[in-house]
VOGULO-621750 format. One record per atom (N, C-alpha, C): atom name; y, x, z. Coordinates in Angstrom, 2 decimals, padded with zeros to 5 digits. Layout:
VOGULO-621750
<site->CA v->Y u->X w->Z>
...
***
This chain:
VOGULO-621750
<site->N v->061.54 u->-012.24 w->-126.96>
<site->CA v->062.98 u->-012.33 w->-126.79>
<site->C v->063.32 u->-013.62 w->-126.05>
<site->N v->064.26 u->-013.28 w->-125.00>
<site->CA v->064.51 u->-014.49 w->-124.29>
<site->C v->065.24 u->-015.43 w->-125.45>
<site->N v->065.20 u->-017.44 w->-124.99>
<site->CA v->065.66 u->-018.22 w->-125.37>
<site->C v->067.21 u->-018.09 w->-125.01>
<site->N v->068.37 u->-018.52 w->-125.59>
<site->CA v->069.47 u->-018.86 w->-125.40>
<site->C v->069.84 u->-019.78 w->-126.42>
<site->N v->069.29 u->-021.41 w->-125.69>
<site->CA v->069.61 u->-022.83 w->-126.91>
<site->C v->070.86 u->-023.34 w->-126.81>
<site->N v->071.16 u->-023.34 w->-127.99>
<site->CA v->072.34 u->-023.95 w->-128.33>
<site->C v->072.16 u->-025.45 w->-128.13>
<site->N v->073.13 u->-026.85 w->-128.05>
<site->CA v->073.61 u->-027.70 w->-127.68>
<site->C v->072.07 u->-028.36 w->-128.51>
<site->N v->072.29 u->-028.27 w->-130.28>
<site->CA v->071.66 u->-028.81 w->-130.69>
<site->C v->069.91 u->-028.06 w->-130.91>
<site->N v->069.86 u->-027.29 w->-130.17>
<site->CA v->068.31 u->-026.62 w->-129.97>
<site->C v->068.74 u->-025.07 w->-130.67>
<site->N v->069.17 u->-024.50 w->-131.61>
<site->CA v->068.87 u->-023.61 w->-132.13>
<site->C v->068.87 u->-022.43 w->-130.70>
<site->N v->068.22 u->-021.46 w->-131.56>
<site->CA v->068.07 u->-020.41 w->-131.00>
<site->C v->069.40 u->-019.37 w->-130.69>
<site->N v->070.41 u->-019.04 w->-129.87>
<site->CA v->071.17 u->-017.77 w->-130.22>
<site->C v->070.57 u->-016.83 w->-129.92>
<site->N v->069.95 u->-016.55 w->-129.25>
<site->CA v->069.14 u->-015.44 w->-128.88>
<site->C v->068.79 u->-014.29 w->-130.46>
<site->N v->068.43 u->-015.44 w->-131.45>
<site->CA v->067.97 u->-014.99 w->-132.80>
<site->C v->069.17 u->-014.69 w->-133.52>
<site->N v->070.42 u->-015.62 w->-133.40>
<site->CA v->071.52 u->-015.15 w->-134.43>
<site->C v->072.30 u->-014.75 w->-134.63>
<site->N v->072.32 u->-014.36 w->-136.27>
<site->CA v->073.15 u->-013.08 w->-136.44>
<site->C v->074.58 u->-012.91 w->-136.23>
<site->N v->075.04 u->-014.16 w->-135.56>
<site->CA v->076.37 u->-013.88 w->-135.29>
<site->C v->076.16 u->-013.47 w->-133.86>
<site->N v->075.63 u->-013.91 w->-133.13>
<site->CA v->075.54 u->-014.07 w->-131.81>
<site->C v->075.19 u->-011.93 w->-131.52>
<site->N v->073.92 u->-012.06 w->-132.45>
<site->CA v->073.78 u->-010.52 w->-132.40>
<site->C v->074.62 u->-009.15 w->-133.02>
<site->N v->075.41 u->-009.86 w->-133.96>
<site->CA v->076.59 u->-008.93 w->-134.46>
<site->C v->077.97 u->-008.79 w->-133.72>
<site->N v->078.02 u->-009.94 w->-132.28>
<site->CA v->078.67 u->-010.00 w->-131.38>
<site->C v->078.56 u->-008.67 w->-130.49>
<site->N v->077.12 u->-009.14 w->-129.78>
<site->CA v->076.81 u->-008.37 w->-128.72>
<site->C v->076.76 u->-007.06 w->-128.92>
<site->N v->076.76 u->-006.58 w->-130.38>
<site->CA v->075.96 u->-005.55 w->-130.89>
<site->C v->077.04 u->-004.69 w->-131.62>
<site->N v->078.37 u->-005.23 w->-131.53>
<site->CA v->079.18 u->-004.57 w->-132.42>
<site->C v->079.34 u->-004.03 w->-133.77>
<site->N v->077.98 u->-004.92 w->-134.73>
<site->CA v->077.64 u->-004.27 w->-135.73>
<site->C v->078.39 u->-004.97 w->-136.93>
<site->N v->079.37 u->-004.64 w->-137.50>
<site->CA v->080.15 u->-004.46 w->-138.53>
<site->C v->079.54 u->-005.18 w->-139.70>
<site->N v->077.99 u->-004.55 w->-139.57>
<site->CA v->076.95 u->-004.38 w->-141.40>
<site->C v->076.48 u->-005.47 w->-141.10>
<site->N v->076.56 u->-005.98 w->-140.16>
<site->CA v->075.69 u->-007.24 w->-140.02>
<site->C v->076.66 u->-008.62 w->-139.98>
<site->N v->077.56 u->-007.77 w->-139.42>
<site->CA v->078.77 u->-009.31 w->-139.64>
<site->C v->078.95 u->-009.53 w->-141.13>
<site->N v->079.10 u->-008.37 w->-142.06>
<site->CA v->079.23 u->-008.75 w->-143.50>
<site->C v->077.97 u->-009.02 w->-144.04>
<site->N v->076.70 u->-008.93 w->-143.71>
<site->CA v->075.87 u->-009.80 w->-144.50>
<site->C v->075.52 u->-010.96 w->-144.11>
<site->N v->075.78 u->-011.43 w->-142.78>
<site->CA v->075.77 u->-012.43 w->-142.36>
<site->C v->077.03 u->-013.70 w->-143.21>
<site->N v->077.78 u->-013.25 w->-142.86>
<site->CA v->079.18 u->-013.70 w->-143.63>
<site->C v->078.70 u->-014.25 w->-145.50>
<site->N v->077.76 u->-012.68 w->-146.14>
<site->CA v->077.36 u->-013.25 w->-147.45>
<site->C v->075.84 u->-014.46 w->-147.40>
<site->N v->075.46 u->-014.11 w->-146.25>
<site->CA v->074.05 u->-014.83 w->-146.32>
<site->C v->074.72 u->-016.57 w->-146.47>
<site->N v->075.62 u->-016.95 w->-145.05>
<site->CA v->076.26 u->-017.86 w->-144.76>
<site->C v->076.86 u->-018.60 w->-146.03>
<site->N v->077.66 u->-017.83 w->-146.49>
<site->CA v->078.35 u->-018.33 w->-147.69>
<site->C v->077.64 u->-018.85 w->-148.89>
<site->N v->076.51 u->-018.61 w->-148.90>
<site->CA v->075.60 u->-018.66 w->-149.91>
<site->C v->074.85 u->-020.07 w->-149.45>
<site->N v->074.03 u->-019.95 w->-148.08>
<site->CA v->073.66 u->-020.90 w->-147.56>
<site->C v->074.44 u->-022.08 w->-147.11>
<site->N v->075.64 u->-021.89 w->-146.69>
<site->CA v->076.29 u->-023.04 w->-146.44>
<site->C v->077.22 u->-023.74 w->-147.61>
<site->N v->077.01 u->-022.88 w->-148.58>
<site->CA v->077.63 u->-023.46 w->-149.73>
<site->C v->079.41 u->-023.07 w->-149.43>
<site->N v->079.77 u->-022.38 w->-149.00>
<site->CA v->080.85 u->-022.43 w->-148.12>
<site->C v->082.00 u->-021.00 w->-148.33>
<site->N v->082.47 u->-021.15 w->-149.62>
<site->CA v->083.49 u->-020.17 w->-149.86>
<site->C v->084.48 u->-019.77 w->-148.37>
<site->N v->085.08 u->-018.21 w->-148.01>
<site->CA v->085.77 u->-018.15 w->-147.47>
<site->C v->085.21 u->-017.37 w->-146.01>
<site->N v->083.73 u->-017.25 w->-146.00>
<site->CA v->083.66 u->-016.92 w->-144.72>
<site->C v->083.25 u->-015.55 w->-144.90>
<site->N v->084.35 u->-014.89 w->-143.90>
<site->CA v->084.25 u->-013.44 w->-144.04>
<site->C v->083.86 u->-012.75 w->-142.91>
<site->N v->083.01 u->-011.60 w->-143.00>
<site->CA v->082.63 u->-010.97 w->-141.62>
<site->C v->083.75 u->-011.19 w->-140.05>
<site->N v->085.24 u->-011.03 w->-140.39>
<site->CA v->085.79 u->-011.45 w->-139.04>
<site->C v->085.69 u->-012.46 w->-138.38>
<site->N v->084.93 u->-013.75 w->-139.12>
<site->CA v->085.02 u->-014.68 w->-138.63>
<site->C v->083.40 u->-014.63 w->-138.07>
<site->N v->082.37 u->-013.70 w->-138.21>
<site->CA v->081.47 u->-013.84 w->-137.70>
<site->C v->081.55 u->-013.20 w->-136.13>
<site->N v->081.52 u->-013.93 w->-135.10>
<site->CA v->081.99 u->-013.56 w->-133.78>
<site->C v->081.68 u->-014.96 w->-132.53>
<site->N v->080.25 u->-014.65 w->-132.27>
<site->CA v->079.88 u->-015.91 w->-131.21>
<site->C v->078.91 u->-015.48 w->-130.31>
<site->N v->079.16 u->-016.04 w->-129.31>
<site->CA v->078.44 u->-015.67 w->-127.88>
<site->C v->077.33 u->-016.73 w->-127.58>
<site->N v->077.34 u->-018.31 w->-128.41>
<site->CA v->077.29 u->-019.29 w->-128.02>
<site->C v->077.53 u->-020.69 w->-127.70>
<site->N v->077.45 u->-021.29 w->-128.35>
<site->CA v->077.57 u->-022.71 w->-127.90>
<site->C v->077.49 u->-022.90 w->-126.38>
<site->N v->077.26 u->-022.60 w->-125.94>
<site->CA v->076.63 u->-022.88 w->-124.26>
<site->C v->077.12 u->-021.82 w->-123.39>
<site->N v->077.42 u->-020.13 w->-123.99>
<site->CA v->077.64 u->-019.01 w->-123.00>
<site->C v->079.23 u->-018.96 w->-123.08>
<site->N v->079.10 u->-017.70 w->-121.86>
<site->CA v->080.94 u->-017.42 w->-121.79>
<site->C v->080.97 u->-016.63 w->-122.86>
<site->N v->082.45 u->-016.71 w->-123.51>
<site->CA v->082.61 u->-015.53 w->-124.63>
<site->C v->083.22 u->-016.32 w->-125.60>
<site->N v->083.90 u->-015.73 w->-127.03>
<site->CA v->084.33 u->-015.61 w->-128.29>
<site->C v->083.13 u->-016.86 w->-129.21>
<site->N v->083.98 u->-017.77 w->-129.30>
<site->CA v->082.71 u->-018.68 w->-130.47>
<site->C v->083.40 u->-018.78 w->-131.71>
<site->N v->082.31 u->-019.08 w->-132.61>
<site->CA v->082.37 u->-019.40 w->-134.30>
<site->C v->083.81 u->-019.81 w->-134.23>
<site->N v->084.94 u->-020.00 w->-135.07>
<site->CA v->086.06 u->-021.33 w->-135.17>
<site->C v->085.83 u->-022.44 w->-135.50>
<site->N v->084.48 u->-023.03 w->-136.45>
<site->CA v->083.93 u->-023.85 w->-136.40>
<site->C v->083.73 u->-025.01 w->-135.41>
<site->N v->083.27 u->-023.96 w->-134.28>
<site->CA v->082.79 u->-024.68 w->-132.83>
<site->C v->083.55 u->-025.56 w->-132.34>
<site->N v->084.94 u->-025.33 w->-132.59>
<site->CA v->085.89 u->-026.31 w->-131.96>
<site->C v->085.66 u->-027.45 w->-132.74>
<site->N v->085.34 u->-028.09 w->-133.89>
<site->CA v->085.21 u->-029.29 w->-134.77>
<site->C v->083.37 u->-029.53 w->-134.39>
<site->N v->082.51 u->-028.76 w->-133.92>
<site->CA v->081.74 u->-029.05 w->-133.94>
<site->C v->080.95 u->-030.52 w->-132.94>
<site->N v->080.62 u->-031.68 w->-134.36>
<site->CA v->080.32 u->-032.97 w->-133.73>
<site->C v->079.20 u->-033.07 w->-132.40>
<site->N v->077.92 u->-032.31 w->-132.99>
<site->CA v->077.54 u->-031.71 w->-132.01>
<site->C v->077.65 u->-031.73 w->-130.58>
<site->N v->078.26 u->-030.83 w->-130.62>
<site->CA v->079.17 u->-030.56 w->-129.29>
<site->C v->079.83 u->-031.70 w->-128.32>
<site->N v->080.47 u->-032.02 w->-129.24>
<site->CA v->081.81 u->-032.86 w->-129.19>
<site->C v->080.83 u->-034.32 w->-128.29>
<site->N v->079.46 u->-034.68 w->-129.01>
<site->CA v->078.52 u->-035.71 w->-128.46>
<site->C v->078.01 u->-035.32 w->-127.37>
<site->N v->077.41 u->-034.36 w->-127.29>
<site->CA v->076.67 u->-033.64 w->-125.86>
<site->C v->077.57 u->-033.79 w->-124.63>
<site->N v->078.87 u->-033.04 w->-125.03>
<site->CA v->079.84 u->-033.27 w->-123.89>
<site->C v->080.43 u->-034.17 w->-123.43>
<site->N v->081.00 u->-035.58 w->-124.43>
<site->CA v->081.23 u->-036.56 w->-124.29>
<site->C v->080.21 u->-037.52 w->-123.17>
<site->N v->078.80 u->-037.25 w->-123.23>
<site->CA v->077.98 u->-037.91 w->-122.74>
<site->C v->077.66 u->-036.85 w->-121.15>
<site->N v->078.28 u->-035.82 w->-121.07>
<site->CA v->078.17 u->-035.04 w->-119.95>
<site->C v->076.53 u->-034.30 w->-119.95>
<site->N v->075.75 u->-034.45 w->-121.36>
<site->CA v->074.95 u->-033.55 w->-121.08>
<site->C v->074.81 u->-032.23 w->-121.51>
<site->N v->074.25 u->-031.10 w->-120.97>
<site->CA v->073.90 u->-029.68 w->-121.42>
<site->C v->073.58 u->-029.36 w->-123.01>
<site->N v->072.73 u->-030.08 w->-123.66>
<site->CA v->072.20 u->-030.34 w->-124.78>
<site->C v->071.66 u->-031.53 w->-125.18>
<site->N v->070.98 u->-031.93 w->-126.34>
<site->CA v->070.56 u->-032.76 w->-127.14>
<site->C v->069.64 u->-033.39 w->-126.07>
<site->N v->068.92 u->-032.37 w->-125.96>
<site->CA v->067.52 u->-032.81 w->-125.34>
<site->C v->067.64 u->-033.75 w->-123.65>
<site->N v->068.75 u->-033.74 w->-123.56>
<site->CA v->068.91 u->-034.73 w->-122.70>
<site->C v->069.30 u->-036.16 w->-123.23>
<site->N v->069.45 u->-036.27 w->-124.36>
<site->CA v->069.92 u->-038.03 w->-124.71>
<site->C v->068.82 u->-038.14 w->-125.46>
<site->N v->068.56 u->-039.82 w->-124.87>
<site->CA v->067.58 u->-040.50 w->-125.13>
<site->C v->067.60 u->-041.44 w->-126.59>
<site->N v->068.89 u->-040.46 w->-126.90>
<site->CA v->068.61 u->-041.04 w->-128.76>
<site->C v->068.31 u->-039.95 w->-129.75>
<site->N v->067.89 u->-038.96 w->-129.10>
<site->CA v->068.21 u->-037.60 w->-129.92>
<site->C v->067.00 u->-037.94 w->-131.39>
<site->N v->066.10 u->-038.96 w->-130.87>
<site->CA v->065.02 u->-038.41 w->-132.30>
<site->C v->065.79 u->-039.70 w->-133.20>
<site->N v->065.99 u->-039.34 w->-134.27>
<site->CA v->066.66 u->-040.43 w->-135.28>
<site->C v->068.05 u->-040.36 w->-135.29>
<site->N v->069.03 u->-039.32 w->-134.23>
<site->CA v->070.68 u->-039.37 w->-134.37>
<site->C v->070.71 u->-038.71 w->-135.49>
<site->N v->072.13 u->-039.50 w->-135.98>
<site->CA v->072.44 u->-038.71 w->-137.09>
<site->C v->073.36 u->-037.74 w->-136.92>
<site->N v->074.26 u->-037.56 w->-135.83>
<site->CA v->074.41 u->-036.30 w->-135.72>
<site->C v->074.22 u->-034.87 w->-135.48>
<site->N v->073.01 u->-034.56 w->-135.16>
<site->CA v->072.03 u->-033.85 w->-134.88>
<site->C v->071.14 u->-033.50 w->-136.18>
<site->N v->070.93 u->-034.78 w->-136.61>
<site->CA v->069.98 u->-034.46 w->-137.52>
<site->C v->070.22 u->-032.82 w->-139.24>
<site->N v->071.29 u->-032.63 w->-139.57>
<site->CA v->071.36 u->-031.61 w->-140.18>
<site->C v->070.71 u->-030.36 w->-139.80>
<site->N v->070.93 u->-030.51 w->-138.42>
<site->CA v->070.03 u->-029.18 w->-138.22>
<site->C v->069.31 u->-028.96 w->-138.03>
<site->N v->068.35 u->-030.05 w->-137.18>
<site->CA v->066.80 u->-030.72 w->-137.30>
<site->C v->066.24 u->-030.35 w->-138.72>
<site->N v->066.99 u->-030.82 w->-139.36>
<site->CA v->066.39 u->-031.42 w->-140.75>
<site->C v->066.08 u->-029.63 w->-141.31>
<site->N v->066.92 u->-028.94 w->-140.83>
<site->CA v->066.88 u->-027.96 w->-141.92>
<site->C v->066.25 u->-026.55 w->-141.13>
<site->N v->066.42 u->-026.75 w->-139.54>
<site->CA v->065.49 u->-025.84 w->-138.84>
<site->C v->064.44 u->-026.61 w->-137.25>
<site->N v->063.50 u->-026.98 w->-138.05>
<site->CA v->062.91 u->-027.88 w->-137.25>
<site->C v->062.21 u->-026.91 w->-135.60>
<site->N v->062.15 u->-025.82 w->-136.09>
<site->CA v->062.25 u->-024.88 w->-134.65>
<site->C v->063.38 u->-025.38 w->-133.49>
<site->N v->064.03 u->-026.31 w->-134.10>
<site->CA v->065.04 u->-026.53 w->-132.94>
<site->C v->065.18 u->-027.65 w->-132.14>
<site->N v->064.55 u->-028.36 w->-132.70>
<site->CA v->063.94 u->-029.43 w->-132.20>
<site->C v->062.63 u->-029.16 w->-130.65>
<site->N v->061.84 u->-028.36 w->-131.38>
<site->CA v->060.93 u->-027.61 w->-130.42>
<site->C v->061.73 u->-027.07 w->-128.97>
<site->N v->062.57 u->-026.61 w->-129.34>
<site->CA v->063.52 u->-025.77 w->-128.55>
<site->C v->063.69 u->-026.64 w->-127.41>
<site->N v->064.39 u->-027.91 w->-127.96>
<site->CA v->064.98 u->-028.75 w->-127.18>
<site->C v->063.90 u->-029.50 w->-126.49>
<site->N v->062.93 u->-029.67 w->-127.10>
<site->CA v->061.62 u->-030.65 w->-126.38>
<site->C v->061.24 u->-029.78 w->-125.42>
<site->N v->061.01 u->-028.60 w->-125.57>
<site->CA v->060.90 u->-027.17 w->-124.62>
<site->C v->061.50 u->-027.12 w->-123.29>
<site->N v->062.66 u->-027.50 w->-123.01>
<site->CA v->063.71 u->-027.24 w->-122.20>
<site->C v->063.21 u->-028.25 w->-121.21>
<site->N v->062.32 u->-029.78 w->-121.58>
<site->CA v->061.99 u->-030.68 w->-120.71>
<site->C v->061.10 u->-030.52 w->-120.01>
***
C-alpha cells in the first residue's frame, strides 16, 4: 500500500478515518469513532466526525486538525513535515505520537 505521511510521520494511507473517507463506509466510521474514544480517552467522538483525507491532501479533515500543534509547527517553519526540522528528535511537540507509534518516526526518516 502506497505511503501517504502525515505532517508528523503517521501513515494515512493505513487510517481508518482516512479509509472510511474514501470508502464511504458508515461501519467503519462507527468503530473507529468507538476504538478512538476508548483510546484517546476522549468522550464525544462520534462516527460523523470521523471524516479525513489528510493532513497533507486536498479534502474534508478531522475538526481536530484545525488546533492541531503539529501542524501549526511544520507550517509556521514553512516545512512539508517533521522530517524536515532539524529539531525533530527530542521536540516535544511531536513527541506524543512518536512516543506512542514509533512507525512514524520511520516514516519521516524515510522521506529523506
Amino acid at each position: 500500500m502506497d505511503k501517504l505521511i502525515a505532517c508528523c510521520g503517521l501513515n494515512c494511507a493505513t487510517c481508518e478515518a482516512r479509509i472510511a473517507t474514501i470508502t464511504d463506509d458508515d461501519e467503519l466510521r462507527r468503530s473507529t469513532a468507538e476504538k478512538w474514544t476508548v483510546l484517546y480517552n476522549a468522550s464525544g467522538i462520534t462516527p460523523e466526525m470521523i471524516n479525513c483525507t489528510g493532513c497533507r491532501m486536498e479534502g474534508v479533515k478531522l475538526a481536530h486538525i484545525s488546533e492541531c500543534q503539529i501542524i501549526k509547527c511544520v507550517r509556521s517553519k514553512g516545512f512539508s513535515t517533521c522530517a524536515e526540522c532539524p529539531d525533530m528528535d527530542g521536540c516535544t511537540t511531536v513527541e506524543i505520537i512518536h512516543k506512542h507509534s514509533p512507525e512514524a518516526v520511520l516514516n519521516l526518516r524515510n522521506l529523506n
